[in-house]
N, C-alpha and C positions, 0 to 999 in steps of 0.2 A: 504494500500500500504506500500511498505518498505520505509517505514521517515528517513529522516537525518534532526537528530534534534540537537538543541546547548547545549553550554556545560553545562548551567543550568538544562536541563531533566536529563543531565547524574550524576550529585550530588546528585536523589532522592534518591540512594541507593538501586534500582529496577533490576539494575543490565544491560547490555548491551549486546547486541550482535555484532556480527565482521564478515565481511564480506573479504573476502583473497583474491584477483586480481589472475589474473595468472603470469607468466613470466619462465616458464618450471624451471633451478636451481636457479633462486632469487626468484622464491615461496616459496621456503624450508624458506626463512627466517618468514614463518607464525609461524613455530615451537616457536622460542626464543619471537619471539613477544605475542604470547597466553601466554608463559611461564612467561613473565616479567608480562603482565598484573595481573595474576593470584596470579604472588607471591606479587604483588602490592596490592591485598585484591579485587581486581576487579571483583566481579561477572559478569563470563561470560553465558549466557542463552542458546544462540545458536552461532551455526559457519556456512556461507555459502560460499564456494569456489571454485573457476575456476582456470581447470588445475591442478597447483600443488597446488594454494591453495585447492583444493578439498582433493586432498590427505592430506594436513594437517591435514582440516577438518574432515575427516574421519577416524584419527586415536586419536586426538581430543576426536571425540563421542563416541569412544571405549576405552578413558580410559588411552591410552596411555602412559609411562611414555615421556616427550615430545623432552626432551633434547636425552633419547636413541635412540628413534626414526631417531631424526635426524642421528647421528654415525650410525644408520642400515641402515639407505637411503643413505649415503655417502659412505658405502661399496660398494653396489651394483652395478653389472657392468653393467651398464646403456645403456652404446654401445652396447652390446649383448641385453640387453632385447629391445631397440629399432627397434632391427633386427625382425621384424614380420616374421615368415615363416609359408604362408599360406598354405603349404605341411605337418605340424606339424601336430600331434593332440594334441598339449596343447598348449597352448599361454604360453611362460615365465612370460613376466608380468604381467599378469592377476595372476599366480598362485603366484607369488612373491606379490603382495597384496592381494589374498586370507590370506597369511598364517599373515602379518604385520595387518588386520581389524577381525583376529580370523574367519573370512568366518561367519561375522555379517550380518545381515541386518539393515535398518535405524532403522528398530522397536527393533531391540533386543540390539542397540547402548544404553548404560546410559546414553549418553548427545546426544542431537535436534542436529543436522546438516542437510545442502543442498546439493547438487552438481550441477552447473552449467551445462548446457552441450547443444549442437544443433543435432536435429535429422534429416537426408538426407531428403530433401521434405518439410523441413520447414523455413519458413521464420524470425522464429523469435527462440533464445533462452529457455531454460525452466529453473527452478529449480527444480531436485529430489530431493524426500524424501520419494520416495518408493525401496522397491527390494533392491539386497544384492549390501554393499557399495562399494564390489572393483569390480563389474562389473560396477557401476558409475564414480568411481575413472578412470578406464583402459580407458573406452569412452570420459572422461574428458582430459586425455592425449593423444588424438592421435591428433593430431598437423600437418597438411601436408608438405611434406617433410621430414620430421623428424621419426614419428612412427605413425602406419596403424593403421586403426579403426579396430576391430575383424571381420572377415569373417563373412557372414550373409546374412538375405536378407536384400536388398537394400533401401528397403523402411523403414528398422527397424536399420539402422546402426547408432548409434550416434558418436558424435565427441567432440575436443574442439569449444566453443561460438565464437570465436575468438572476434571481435569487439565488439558483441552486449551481453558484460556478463553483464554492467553495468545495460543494460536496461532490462534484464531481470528479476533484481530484482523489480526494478518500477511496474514491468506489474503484479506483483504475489501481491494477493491477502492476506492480514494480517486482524486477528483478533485483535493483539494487537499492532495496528498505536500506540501508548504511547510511546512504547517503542524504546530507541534510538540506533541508530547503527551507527557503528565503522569503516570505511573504511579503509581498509592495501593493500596497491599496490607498484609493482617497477614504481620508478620512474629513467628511463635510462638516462646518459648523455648526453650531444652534440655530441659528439663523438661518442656515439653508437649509435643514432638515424643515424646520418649518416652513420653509418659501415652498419648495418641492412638495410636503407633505400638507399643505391646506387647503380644504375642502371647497373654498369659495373663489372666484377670481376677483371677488371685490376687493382683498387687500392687498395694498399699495405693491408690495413683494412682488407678489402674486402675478401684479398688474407689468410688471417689467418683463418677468419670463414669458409672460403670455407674447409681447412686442417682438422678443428675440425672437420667440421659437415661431412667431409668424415670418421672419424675415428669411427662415429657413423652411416655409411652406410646411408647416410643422403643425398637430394637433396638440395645443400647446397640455389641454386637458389628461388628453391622452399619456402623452409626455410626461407630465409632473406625477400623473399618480402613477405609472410606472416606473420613475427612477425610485418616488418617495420608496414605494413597498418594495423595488427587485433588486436597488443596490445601496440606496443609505439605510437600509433597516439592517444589513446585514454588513456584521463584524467578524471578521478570522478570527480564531480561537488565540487570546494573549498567550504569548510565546517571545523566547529572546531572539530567536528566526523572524521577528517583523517590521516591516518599515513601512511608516506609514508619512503623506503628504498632505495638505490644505492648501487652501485658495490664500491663505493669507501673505505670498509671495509677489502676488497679481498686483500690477501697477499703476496706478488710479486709470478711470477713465472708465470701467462699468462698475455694473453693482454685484460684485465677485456673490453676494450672498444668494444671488437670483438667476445670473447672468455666467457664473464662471463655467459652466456643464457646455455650454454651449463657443466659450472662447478657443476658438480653433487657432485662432491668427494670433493667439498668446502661445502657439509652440514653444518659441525660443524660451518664456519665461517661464514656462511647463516645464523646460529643460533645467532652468537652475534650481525651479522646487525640486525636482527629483533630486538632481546631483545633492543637493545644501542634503537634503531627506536622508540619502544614503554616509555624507559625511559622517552628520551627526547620527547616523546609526554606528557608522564605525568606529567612531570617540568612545562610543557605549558602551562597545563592544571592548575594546580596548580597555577600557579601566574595569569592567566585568573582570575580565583576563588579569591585569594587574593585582 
C-alpha cells in the first residue's frame, strides 16, 4: 500500500516520492515545490497527482524544465481553454498539453509518475500509469462547473477524484511499502473555506467568485459547492511526510480568499508558494533530525 512513513525512513537516502493534492491554480505550486526539493539534493523516485497536481506530475516525468513550465502554464489562456466546445473537432486543452508532455506516454516519460482520476460508473478513485499523459492530465482537470470531461462514451469518461484522491492512493497496491512518501496539498483559509462553502451568492465573497468563474464561462454554483465539499473538506492524515501551501503568498491585486482557485496567471507566484512551502518543510525536517 502507499505508506506514510516518519521522518526517520526518509534520512535513509533511498530517496522519496510526492504525492501533489489538487486545488485547480494552487496546484501549480507543485512546480516550485519539486523544484526546491530537488535543488535541496532530494531524491525524488516518483510523483502522483490530482488535478493540477497531475499536471505537475506529468511534466515532472517528462523532464521538464520546472520553473518554465510554470511561466508557460501562467501564459495560457485558461478561460478559453476551459471553454469545452463539444461542436469542435479538437479539444484546446487536450492539444495544449499534448504539445507541454511532448505527446509522451507514462512508459516513454524518464521519470515514474501517476495521475489520479475517477471514471463515470465508478465508485471509487484510480491511479494511472498507463496511456498517453495529457489525455490523463485533461480527465484529471475536468472539474464540474468549471471545464467538461472530453466527449465520449459515457461509461468511459473520466474526470477529477474530487474527495476521494486521498484514498485512492491507500487502495493501490505497492511493491515497494519501504519507501516513504511526501504529501503536498493546498491548505485554504477560513475565509475561503467559507467563500467556496456558502450557500447563498448574496454574500459579498461569494459575489466575486461568482464574477471570476463567469469570466471562465464557469457554473460559478456549481463550482463552489464542488470545491467547498470534494477538496477543502478534505485533509491528509497529519504526518511528518506533509507539506502543505496557502494563498497567503499571492500578491495584491485579487481577493486571494475568493478569487485564488481560479488565479492561473499567478503560476510564477504559485511557484515561490510551493518552493518557500517545501523550504520551510525542510528546516522542519532538519531540526526534527537534529
Amino acid at each position: 500500500m502507499y505508506e506514510r512513513l516518519g521522518i526517520e525512513a526518509m534520512d535513509k537516502g533511498a530517496g522519496v516520492k510526492v504525492i501533489l493534492g489538487p486545488g485547480l491554480a494552487p496546484g501549480l505550486a507543485g512546480f516550485g515545490l519539486l523544484a526546491e526539493l530537488e535543488r535541496s539534493g532530494q531524491r525524488i523516485l516518483e510523483v502522483v497527482g490530482a488535478n493540477t497536481g497531475a499536471l505537475v506530475a506529468a511534466l515532472w516525468a517528462a523532464q521538464s524544465d520546472l520553473e518554465l513550465a510554470a511561466r508557460v502554464i501562467g501564459h495560457l489562456p485558461w478561460a478559453q481553454l476551459a471553454r469545452v466546445d463539444h461542436e469542435a473537432e479538437n479539444d484546446a486543452l487536450l492539444e495544449a498539453l499534448q504539445l507541454l508532455t511532448r505527446r509522451m506516454t507514462f512508459d516513454q516519460a524518464p521519470r515514474r509518475c501517476g495521475v489520479i482520476l475517477l471514471q463515470l460508473g465508478d465508485e471509487q478513485a484510480k491511479v494511472v500509469q498507463a496511456g498517453s499523459l495529457a489525455h490523463a492530465v485533461r480527465a484529471a482537470l475536468s472539474v464540474p462547473g468549471l471545464i467538461r470531461p472530453l466527449p465520449g462514451n459515457p461509461s468511459a469518461v473520466c474526470l477529477d477524484a474530487g474527495a476521494d484522491w486521498t484514498s485512492a492512493l491507500t487502495r493501490t497496491p505497492r511493491s515497494d511499502e519501504e519507501t516513504p512518501w511526501v504529501w503536498a496539498h493546498y491548505a485554504p483559509t477560513c475565509a475561503e473555506r467559507l467563500a467556496w462553502g456558502a450557500s447563498s451568492v448574496e454574500f459579498e465573497g461569494m459575489q466575486a467568485t461568482r464574477t471570476t468563474a463567469e469570466a471562465f464561462g464557469a457554473d460559478a454554483r456549481t463550482l463552489a459547492a464542488y470545491v467547498a465539499h470534494s477538496w477543502l473538506a478534505v485533509t491528509p492524515p497529519a504526518q511528518h511526510g506533509s507539506i502543505t501551501y496557502t494563498c497567503a503568498g499571492l500578491s495584491e491585486g485579487i481577493h486571494p480568499e475568493t478569487n485564488a482557485l481560479l488565479a492561473f496567471d499567478r503560476a510564477q507566484e504559485w511557484f515561490a508558494i510551493g518552493r518557500a512551502a517545501a523550504r520551510a518543510w525542510l528546516k522542519r525536517r532538519g531540526e526534527r533530525k537534529g
